[in-house]
C-alpha atoms as a printed R data frame, in Angstrom:
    type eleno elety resid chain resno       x       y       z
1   ATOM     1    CA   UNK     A     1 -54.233   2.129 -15.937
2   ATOM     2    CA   UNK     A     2 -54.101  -0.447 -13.143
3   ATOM     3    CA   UNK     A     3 -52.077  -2.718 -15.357
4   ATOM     4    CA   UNK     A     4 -49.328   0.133 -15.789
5   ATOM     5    CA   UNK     A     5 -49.513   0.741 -12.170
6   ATOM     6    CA   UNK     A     6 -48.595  -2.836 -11.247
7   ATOM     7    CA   UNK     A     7 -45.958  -2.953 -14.193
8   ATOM     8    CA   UNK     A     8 -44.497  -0.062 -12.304
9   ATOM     9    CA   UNK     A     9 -44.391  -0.976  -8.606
10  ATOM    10    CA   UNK     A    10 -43.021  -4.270 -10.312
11  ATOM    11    CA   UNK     A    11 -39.834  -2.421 -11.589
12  ATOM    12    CA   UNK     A    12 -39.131  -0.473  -8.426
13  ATOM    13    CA   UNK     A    13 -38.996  -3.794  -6.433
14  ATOM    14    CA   UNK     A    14 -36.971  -5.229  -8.893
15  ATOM    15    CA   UNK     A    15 -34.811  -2.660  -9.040
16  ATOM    16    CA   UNK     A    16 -34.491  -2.413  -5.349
17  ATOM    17    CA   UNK     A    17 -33.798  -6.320  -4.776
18  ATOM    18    CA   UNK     A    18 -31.141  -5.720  -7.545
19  ATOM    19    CA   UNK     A    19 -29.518  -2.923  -5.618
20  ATOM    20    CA   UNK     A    20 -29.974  -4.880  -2.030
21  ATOM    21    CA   UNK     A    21 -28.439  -7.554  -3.879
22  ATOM    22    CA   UNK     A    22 -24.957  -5.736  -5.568
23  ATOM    23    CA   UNK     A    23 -24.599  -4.170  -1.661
24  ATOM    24    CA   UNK     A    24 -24.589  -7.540  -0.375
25  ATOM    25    CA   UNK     A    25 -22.018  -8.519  -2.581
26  ATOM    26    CA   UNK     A    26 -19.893  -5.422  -2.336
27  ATOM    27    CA   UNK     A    27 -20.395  -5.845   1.246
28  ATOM    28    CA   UNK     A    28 -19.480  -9.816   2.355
29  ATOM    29    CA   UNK     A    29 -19.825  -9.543   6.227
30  ATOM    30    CA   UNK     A    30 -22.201  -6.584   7.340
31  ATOM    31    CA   UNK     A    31 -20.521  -6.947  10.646
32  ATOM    32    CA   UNK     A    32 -17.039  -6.038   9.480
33  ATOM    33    CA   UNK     A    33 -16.916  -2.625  10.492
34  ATOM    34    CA   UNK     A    34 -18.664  -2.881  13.676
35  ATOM    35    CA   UNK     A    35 -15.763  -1.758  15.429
36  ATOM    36    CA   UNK     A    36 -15.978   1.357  14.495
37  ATOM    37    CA   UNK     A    37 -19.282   1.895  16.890
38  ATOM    38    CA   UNK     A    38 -17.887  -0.270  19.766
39  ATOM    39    CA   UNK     A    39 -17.224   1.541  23.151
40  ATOM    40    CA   UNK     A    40 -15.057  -1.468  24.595
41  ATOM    41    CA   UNK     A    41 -12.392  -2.365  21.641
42  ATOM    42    CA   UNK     A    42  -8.637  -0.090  21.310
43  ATOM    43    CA   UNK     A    43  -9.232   3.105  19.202
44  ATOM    44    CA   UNK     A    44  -5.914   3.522  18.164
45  ATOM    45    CA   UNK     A    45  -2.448   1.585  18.344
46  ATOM    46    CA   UNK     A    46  -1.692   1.857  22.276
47  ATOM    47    CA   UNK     A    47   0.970   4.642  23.010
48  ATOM    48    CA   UNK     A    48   3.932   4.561  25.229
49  ATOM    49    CA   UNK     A    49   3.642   5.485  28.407
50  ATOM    50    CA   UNK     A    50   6.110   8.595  29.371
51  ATOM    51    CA   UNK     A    51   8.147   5.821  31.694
52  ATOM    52    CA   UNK     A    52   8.753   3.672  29.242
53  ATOM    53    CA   UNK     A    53   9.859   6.659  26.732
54  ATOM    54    CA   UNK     A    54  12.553   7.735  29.608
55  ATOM    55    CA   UNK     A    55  13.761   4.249  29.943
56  ATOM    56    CA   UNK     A    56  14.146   3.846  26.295
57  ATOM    57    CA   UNK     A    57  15.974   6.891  25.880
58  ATOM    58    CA   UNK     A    58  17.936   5.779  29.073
59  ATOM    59    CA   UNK     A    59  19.018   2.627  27.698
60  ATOM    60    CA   UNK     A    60  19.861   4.435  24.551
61  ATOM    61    CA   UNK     A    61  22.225   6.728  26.339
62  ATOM    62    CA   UNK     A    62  23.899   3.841  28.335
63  ATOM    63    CA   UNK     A    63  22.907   0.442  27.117
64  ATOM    64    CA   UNK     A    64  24.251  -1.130  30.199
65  ATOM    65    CA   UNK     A    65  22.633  -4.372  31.902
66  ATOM    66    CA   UNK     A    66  21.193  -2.134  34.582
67  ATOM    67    CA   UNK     A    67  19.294  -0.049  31.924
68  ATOM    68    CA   UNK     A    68  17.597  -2.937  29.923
69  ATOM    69    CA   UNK     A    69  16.870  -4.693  33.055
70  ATOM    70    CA   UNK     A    70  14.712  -1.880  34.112
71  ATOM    71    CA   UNK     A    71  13.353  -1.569  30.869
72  ATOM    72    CA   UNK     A    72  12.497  -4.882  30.529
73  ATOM    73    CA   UNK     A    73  10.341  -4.605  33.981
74  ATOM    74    CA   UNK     A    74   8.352  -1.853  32.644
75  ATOM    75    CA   UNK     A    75   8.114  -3.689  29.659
76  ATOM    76    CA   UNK     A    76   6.425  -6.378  31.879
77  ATOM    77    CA   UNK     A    77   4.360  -4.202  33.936
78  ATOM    78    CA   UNK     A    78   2.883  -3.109  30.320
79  ATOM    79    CA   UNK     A    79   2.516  -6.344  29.353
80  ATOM    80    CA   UNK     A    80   0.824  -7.551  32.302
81  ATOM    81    CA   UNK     A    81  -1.387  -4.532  32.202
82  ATOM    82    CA   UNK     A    82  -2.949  -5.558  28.859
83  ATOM    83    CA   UNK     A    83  -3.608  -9.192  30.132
84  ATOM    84    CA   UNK     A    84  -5.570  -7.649  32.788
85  ATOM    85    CA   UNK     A    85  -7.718  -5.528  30.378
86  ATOM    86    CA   UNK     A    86  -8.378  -8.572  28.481
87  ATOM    87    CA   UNK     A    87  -9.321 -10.345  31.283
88  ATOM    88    CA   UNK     A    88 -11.485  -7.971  32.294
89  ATOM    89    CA   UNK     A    89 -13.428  -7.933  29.127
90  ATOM    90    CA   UNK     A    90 -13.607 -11.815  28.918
91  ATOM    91    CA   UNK     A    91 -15.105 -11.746  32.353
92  ATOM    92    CA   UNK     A    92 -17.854  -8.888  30.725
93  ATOM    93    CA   UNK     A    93 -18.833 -11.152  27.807
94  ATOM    94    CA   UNK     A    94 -19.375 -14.159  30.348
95  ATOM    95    CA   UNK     A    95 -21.734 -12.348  31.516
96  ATOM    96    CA   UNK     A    96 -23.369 -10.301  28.726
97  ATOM    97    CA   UNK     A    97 -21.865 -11.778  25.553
98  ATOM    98    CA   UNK     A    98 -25.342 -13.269  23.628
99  ATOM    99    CA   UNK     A    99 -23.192 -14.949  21.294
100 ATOM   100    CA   UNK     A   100 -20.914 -17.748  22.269
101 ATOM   101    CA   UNK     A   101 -18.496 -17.103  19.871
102 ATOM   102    CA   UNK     A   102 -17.572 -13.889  21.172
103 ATOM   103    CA   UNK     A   103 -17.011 -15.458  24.508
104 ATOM   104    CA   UNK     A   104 -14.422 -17.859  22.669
105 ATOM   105    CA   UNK     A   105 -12.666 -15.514  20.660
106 ATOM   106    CA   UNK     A   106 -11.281 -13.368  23.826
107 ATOM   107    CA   UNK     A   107 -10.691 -16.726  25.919
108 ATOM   108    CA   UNK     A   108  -8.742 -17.434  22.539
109 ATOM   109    CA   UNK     A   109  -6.757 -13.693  22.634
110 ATOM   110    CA   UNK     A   110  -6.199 -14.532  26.750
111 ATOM   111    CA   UNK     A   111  -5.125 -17.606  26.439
112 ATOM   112    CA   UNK     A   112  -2.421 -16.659  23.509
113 ATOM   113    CA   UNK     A   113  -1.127 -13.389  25.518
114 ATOM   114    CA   UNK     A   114  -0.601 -15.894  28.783
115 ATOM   115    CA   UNK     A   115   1.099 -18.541  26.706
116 ATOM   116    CA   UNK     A   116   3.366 -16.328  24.308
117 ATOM   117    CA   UNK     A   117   4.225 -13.886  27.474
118 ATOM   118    CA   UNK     A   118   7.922 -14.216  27.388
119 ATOM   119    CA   UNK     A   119   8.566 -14.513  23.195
120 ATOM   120    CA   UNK     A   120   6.110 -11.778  23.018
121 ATOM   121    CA   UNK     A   121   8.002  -9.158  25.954
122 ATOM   122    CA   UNK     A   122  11.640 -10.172  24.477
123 ATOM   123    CA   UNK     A   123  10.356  -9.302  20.542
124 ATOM   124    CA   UNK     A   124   9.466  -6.122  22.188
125 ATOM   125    CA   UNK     A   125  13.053  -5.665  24.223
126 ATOM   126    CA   UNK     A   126  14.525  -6.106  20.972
127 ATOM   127    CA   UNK     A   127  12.741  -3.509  19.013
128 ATOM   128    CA   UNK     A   128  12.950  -0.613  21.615
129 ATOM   129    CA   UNK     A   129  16.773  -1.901  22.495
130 ATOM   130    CA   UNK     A   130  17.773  -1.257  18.317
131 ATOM   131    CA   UNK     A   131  20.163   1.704  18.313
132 ATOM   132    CA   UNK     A   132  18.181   2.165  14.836
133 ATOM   133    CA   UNK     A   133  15.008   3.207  16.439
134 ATOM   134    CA   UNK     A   134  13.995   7.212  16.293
135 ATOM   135    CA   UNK     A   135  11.304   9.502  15.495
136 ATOM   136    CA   UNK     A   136   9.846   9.160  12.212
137 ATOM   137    CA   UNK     A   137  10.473   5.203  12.036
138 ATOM   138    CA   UNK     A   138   7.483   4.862  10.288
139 ATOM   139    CA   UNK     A   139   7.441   6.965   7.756
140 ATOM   140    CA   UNK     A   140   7.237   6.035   4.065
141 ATOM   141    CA   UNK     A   141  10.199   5.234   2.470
142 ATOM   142    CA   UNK     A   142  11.215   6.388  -0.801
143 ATOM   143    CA   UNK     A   143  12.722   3.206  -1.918
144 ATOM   144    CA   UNK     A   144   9.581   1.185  -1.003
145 ATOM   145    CA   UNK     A   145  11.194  -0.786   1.788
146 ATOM   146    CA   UNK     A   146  10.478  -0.322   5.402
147 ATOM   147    CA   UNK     A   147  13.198  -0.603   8.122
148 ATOM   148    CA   UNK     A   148  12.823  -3.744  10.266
149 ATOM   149    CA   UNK     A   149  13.678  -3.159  14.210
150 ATOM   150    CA   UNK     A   150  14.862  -5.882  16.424
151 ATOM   151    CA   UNK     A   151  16.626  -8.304  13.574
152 ATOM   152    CA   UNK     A   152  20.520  -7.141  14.773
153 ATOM   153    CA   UNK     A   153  20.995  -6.815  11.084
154 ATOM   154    CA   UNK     A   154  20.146  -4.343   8.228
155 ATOM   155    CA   UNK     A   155  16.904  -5.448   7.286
156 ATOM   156    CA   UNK     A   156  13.647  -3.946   5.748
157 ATOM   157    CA   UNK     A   157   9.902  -5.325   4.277
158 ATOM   158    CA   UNK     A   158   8.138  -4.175   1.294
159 ATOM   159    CA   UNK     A   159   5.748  -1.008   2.146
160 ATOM   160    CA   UNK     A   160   3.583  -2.936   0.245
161 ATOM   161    CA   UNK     A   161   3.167  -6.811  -0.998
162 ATOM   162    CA   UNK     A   162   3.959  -7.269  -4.539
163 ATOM   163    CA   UNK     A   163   1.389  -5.962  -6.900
164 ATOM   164    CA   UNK     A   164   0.762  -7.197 -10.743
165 ATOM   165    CA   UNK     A   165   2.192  -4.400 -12.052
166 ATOM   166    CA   UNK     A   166   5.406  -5.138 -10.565
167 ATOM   167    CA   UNK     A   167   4.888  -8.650 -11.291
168 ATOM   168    CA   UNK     A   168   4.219  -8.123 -15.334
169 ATOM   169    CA   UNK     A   169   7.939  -6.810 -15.472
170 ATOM   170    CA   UNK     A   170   9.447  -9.795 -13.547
171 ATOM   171    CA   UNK     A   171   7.373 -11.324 -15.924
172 ATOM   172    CA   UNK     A   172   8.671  -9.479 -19.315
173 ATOM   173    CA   UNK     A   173  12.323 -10.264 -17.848
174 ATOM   174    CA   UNK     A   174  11.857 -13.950 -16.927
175 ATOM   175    CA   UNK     A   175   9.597 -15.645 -19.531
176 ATOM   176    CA   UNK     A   176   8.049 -17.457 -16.682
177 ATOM   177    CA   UNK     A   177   4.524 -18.048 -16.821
178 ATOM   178    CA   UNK     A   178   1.651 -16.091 -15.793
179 ATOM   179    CA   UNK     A   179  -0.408 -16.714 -12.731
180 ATOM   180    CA   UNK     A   180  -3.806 -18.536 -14.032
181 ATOM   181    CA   UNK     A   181  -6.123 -15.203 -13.330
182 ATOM   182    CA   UNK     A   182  -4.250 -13.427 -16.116
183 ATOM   183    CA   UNK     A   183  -5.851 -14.734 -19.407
184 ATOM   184    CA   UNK     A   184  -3.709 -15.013 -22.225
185 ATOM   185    CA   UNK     A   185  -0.532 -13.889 -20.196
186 ATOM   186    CA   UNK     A   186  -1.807 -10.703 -19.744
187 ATOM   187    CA   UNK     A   187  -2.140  -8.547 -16.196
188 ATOM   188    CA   UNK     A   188  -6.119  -8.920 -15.257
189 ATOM   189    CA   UNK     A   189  -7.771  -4.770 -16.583
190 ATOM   190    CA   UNK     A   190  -7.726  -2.274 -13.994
191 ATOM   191    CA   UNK     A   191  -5.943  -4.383 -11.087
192 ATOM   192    CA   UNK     A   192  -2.458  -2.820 -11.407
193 ATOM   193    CA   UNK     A   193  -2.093  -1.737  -7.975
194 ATOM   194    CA   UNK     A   194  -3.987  -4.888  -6.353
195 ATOM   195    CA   UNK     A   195  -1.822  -7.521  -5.186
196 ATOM   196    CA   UNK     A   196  -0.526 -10.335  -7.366
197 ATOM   197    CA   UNK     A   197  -1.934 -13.298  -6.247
198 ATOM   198    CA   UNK     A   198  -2.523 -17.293  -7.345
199 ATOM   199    CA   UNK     A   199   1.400 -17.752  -7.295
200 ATOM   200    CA   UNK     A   200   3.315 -20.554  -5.768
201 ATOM   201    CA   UNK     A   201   5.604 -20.335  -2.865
202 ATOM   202    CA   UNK     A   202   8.051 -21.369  -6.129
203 ATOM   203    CA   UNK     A   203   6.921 -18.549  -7.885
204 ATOM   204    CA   UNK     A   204   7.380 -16.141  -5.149
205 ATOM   205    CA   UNK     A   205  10.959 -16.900  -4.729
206 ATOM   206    CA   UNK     A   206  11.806 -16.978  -8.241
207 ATOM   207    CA   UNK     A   207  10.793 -13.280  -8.358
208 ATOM   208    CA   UNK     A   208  13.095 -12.658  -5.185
209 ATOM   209    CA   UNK     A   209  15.667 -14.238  -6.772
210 ATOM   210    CA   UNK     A   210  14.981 -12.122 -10.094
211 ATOM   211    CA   UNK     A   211  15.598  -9.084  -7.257
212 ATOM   212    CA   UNK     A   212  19.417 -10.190  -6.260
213 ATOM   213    CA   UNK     A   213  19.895 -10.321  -9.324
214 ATOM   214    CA   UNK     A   214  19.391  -7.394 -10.157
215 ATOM   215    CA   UNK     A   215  21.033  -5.324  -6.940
216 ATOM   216    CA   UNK     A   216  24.437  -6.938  -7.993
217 ATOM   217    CA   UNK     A   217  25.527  -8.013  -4.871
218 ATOM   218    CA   UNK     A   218  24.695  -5.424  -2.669
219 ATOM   219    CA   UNK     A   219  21.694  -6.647  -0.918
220 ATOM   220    CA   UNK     A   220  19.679 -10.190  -1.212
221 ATOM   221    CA   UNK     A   221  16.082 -10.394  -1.465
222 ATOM   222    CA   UNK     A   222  13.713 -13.281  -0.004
223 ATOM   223    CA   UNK     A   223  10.780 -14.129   1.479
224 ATOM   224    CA   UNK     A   224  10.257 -12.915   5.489
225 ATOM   225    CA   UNK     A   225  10.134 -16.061   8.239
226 ATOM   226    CA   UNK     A   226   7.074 -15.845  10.001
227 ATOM   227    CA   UNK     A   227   8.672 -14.316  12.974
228 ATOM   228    CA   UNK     A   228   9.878 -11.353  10.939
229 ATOM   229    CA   UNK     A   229   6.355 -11.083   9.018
230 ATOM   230    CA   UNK     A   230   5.283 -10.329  12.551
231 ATOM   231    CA   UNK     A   231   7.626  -7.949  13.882
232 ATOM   232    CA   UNK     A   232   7.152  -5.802  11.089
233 ATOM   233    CA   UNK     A   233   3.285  -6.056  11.345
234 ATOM   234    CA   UNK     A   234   3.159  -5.036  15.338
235 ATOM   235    CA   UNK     A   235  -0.191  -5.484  17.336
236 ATOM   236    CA   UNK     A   236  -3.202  -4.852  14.931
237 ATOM   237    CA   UNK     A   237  -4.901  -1.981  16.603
238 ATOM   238    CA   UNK     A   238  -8.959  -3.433  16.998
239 ATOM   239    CA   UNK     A   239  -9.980  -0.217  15.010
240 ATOM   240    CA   UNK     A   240  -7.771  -1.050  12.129
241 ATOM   241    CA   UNK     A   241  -9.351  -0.460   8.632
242 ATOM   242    CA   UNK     A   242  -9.165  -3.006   6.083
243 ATOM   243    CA   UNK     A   243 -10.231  -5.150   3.241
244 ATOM   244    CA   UNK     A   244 -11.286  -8.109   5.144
245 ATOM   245    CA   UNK     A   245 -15.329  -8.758   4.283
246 ATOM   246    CA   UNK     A   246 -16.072  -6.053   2.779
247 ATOM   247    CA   UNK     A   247 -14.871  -6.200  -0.829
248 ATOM   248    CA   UNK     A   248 -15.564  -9.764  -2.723
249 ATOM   249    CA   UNK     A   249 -11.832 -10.075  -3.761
250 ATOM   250    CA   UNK     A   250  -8.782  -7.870  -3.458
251 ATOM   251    CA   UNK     A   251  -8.733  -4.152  -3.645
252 ATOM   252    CA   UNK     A   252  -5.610  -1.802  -4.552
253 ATOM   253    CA   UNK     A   253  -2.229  -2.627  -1.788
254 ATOM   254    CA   UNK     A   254  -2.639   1.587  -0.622
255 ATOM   255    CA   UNK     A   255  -6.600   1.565  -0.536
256 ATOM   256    CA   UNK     A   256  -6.454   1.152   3.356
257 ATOM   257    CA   UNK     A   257  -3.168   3.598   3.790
258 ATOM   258    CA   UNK     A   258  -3.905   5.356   6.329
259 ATOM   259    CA   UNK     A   259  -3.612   1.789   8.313
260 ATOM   260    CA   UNK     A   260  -0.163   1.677   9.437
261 ATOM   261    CA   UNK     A   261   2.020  -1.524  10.654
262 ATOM   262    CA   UNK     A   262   4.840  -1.094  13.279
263 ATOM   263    CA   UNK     A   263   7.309  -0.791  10.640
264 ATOM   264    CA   UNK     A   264   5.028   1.637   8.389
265 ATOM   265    CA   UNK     A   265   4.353  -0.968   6.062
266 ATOM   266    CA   UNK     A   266   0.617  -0.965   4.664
267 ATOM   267    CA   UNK     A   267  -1.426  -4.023   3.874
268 ATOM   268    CA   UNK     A   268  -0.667  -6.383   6.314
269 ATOM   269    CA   UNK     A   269  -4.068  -7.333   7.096
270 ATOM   270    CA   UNK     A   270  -6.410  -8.279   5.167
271 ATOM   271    CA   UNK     A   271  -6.717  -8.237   1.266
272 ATOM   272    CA   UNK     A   272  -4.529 -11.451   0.880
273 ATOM   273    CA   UNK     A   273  -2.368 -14.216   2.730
274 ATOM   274    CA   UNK     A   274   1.892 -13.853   2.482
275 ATOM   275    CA   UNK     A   275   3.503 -16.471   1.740
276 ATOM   276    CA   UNK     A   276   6.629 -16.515   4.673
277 ATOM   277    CA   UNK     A   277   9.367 -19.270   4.269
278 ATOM   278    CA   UNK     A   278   8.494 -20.606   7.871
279 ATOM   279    CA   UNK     A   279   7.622 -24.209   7.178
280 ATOM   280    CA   UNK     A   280   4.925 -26.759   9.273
281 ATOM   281    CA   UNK     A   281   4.215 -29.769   8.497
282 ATOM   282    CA   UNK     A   282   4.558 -29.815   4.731
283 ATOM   283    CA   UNK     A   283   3.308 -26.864   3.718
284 ATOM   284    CA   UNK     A   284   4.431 -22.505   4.323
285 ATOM   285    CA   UNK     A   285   2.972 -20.740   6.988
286 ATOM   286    CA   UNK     A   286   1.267 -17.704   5.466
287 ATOM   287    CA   UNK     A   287   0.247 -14.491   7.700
288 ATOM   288    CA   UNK     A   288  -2.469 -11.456   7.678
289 ATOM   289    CA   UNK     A   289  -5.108 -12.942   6.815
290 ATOM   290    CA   UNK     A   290  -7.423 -11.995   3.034
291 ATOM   291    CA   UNK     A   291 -10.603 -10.280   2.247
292 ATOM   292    CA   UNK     A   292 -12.515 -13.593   2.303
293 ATOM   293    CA   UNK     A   293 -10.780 -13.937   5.910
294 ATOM   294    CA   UNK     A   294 -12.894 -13.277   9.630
295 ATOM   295    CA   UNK     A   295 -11.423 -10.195  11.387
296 ATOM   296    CA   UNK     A   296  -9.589 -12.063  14.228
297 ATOM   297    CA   UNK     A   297  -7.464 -14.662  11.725
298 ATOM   298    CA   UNK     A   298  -5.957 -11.373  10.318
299 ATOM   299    CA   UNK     A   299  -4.542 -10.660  13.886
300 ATOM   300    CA   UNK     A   300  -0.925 -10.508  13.691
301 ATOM   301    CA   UNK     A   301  -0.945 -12.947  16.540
302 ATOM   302    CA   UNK     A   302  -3.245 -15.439  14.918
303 ATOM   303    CA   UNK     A   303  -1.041 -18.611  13.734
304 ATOM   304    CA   UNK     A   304  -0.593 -21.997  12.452
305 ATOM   305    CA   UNK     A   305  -2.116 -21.334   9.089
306 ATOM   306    CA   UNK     A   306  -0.537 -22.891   6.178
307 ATOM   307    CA   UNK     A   307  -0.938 -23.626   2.332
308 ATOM   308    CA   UNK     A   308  -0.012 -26.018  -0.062
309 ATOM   309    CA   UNK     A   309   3.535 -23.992  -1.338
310 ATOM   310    CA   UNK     A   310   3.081 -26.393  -4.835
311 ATOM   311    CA   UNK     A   311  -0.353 -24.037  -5.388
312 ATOM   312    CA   UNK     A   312  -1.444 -20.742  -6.069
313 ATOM   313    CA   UNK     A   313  -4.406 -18.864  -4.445
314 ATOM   314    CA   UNK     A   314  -7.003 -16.740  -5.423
315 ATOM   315    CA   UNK     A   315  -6.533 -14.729  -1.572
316 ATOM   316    CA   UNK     A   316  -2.565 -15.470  -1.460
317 ATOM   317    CA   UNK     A   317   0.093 -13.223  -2.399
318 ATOM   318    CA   UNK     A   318   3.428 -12.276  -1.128
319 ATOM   319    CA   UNK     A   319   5.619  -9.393   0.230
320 ATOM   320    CA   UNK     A   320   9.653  -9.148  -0.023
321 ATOM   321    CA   UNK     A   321  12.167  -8.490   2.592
322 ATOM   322    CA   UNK     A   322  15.391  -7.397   1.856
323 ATOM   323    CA   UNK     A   323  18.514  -8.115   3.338
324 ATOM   324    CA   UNK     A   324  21.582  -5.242   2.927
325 ATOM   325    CA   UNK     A   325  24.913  -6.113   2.338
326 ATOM   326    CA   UNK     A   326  27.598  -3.505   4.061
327 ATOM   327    CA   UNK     A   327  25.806  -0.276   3.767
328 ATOM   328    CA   UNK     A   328  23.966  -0.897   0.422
329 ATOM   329    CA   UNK     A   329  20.413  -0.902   2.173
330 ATOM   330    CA   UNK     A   330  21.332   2.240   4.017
331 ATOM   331    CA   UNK     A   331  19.829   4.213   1.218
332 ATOM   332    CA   UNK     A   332  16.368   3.957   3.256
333 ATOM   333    CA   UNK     A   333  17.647   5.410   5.794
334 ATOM   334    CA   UNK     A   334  19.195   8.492   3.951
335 ATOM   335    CA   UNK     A   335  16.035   8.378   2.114
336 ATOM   336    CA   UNK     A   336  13.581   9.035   5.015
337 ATOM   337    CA   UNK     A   337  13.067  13.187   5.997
338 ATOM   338    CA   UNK     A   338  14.964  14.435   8.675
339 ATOM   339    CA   UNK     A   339  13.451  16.229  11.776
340 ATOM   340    CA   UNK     A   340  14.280  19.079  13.059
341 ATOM   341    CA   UNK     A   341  16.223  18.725  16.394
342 ATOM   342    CA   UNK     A   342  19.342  16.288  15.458
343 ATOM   343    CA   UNK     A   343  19.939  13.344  17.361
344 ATOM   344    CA   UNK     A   344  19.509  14.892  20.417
345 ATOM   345    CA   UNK     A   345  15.915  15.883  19.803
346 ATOM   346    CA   UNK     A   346  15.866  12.211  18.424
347 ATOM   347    CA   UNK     A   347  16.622  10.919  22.199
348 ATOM   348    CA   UNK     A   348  13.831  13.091  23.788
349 ATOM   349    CA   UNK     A   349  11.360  11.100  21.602
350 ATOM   350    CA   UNK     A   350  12.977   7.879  21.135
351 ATOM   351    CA   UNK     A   351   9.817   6.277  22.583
352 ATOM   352    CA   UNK     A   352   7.480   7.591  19.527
C-alpha cells in the first residue's frame, strides 16, 4: 500500500513540474504583462486635448502661416508637457526604483524625447497639417492598406506584415525559393496567418516587386524607410498588448487586434522585426521589435537596430507600403465607411 502511495504522489509531482514547465515556456518573461497592474505607466494612447482639436480644425479651415504657427505652439506645450511627466517619474524611480535597470530605461526614454524634440514635434505638424486627416482614420481598410498621414503624397502600409499565406502565392508565381523554416517548400502546418519570416532584405523586395507587377502601373510597392515605419506606428501606448515574451515564437499578425498603430495598422510591435530600406552601416535598419524582444526595444522610438540584409531570421519579417500613382490608391479611401455628418461634421472632430 505504501509503495502505491509513493508511486502516486510521484506522478502528481511529475505531472505538476511538467505543467510548471510547458507555462514557462508558453510564457518567456513572467514580467511581460506587468503593465497591466501598474498605477504609474499610460493606460491608453494619450488623447487630444480640446485646444489642440480647435486649432487643427482651424488650420484646416485656413491653413495660413498664422494658423500652423499657433498650432505648432500647442503642439510644443504638449510636447513639453510629456517631458515633464517623464521627468517626474525618473526622479520617482531615483528614489524608489530597487532595480537599476528601471532607473536606466526612463533616463534612456528622457534623454531620447530631449534629443529628438524638434524631428519628433515637426513629424507631428505634418500629420495633423494633412488635409487627408478625418474621423475614422483608423479604421480598417478593405483593401488591406492603411493611409499614411504626413508623407505629402498618396501613401499607405500594410494593416498587417506579410503573412505565409500570402507569401506561398508569391511563391507559386515566382519559383523562388522557400524560406528555410518551410521543409520541402512547403508553408510550415497551421501558421497561415503568422508572419513570414527567415527572408532576406532580397527576398522582401523581390515580393514587392512581384506587387508592381501586378497593379500595372497604377501604384508601386516597396519596402517603408524607417522614418515612415514610424509614422505609421505612432507612440506605443505603455499598456499596449502584444506578443513580445510571452509566446516562444510568432503568433497569428491579428492575434493582438485590438492593439491599434496611428495609422490603424496592427502588429507593429512585437511578434517580429521589419525589414525598412533605411540603411546603417552595412546592414537595414529593422523596427518593432519580436516576441524574443524586451518590451522597451519594441518602442516605436527605440533605434539603431540593424541586420545582416544577405540573411534571414527566425524573428524578422516584413510589411509593404504602397505608393499610388494618380488616383489609383484612392480606392482606400472610397473603401473606408462614411460617417454620418459630411465634411462638416468631419471638421468638428478633425482632432480624433
Amino acid at each position: 500500500m505504501r509503495s502505491i502511495y509513493f508511486a502516486v504522489a510521484a506522478g502528481v509531482i511529475l505531472a505538476g513540474i511538467q505543467t510548471s514547465f510547458a507555462q514557462a515556456r508558453r510564457r518567456v518573461n513572467p514580467e511581460a504583462k506587468l503593465h497591466k497592474y501598474s498605477t504609474t505607466v499610460e493606460k491608453e494612447r494619450p488623447q487630444l486635448n480640446e485646444e489642440t482639436k480647435r486649432l487643427i480644425a482651424a488650420y484646416r479651415r485656413d491653413p495660413s502661416e498664422k494658423n500652423r504657427a499657433a498650432l505648432k505652439k500647442q503642439v510644443e506645450r504638449n510636447y513639453d508637457a510629456v517631458v515633464a511627466r517623464k521627468k517626474a517619474k525618473l526622479d520617482d524611480l531615483k528614489r524608489t526604483a530597487r532595480d537599476k535597470s528601471k532607473v536606466e530605461e526612463m533616463q534612456n526614454i528622457v534623454d531620447e524625447m530631449l534629443r529628438d524634440r524638434e524631428q519628433r514635434i515637426e513629424n507631428t505638424m505634418k500629420r495633423f497639417t494633412d488635409q487627408r486627416m478625418r474621423p475614422g482614420m483608423r479604421d480598417r481598410s478593405s483593401d488591406g492598406f492603411q493611409q499614411l498621414l504626413g508623407t505629402g503624397r498618396n501613401v499607405s502600409i500594410g494593416y498587417a506584415p506579410v503573412t505565409n499565406e500570402e507569401y506561398a502565392k508569391f511563391l507559386a508565381a515566382t519559383g523562388r525559393k522557400a524560406p528555410r523554416d518551410w521543409k520541402n517548400g512547403r508553408m510550415p502546418e497551421g501558421k497561415a496567418k503568422h508572419p513570414v519570416v527567415n527572408v532576406t532584405h532580397d527576398d522582401a523586395l523581390a515580393y514587392c516587386k512581384y506587387l508592381t507587377g501586378k497593379a500595372e502601373g497604377r501604384a508601386v510597392y516597396r519596402l517603408p524607410t524607417e522614418a515612415e515605419w514610424e509614422a505609421a506606428a505612432g507612440h506605443m501606448p505603455k499598456d499596449a498588448d502584444f506578443n513580445c515574451g510571452e509566446q516562444e515564437g510568432t503568433t497569428p499578425v491579428d492575434r493582438y487586434r485590438k492593439t491599434l498603430s496611428a495609422c490603424g495598422a496592427v502588429d507593429m510591435w512585437g511578434n517580429v522585426w521589419e525589414w525598412t530600406s533605411t540603411g546603417t552601416n552595412g546592414g537595414k535598419a529593422v523596427k518593432g521589435g519580436a516576441w524574443d524582444s524586451r518590451r522597451t526595444e519594441c518602442r516605436t522610438e527605440a533605434g539603431g537596430v540593424t541586420r545582416d540584409p544577405d540573411r534571414g531570421y527566425a524573428n524578422v519579417g516584413f510589411r509593404v507600403l504602397r505608393e499610388g500613382k494618380s488616383d489609383s490608391a484612392g480606392e482606400s479611401e472610397k473603401s473606408r465607411p462614411r460617417r454620418r455628418g459630411g465634411a462638416r461634421g468631419g471638421r468638428r472632430r478633425s482632432g480624433e
